[in-house]
N, C-alpha and C positions, 0 to 999 in steps of 0.2 A: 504494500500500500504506500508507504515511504516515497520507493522509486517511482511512483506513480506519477506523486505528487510532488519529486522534482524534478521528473521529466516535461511536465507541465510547465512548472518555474520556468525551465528553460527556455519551453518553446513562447511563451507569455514575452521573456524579456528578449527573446530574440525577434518577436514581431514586433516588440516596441521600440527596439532599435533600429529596426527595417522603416518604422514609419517615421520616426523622429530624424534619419538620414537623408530619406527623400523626403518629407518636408524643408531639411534644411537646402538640399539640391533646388528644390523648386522656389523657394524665396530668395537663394543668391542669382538661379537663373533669371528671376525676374529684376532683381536690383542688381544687376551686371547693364543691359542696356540702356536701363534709367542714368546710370553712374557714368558709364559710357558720355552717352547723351550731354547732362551738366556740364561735363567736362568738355566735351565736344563748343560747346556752348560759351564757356567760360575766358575767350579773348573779347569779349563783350564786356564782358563785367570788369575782368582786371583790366582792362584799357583804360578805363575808368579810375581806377586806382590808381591814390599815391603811391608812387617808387621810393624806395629807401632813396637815404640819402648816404648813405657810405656804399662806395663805388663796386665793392668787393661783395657785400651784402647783395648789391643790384646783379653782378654777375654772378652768384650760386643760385639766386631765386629766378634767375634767366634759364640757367642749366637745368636746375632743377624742374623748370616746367615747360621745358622743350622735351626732355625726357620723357617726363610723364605726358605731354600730349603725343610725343611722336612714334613711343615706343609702350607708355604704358596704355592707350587707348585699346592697341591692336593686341597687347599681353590678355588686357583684361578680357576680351571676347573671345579669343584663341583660344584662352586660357579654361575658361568656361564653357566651352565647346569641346575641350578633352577632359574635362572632368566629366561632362556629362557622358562623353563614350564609355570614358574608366566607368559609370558605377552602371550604365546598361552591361556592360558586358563581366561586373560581377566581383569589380574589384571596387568595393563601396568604399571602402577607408581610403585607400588613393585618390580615389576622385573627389571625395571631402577632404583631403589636405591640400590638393591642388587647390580647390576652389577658395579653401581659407587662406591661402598661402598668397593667390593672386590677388585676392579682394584686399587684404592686407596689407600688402607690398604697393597697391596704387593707391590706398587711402594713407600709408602715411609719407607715399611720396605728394601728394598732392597735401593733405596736413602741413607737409615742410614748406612747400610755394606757398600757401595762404599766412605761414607763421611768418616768412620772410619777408612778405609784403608787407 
């Protein structure tokens, strides 16, 4: 009876982790082209903004946000279009680290361009 009823346990938190993995898959796929997007968006708005005034300051927040639009736009889509293959085909945990990894990596590069403005 025991084994029964941690066979069950098992199978309980392994469908909970199955749902709580593709929920998270399906809310970073949807706020990936949103995030995309702003950014995409966003020489509008910083145009607008004041530029540091120390010169050095002006060039890493330059760097930093030619990076993140020229390099991190296309990460972040790519990036989340192989994550979603990894967890179709079964390798769930990769394709959740991928996706944390990516969303992560352009949000605190763009975090640094906003902090540096």
């Amino acid at each position: 009876m025991e084994k029964i009823a941690r066979a069950s346990e098992g199978r309980a938190r392994h469908v909970l982790l199955a749902l709580l993995s593709d929920g998270f898959l399906i809310v970073t796929t949807v706020a990936v082209p949103v995030l995309g997007f702003l950014w995409f968006m966003s020489p509008l708005g910083l145009g607008f903004a004041e530029q540091p005034a120390d010169p050095v300051r002006r060039q890493w927040a330059d760097i930093l946000y030619r990076l993140s639009y020229y390099v991190g736009i296309p990460m972040l889509l790519i990036g989340q279009a192989v994550a979603v293959v990894c967890h179709r085909r079964g390798h769930r945990r990769r394709g959740l680290i991928i996706s944390a990894l990516i969303i992560g990596a352009f949000v605190l590069c763009a975090a640094l361009v906003l902090g540096l403005r």
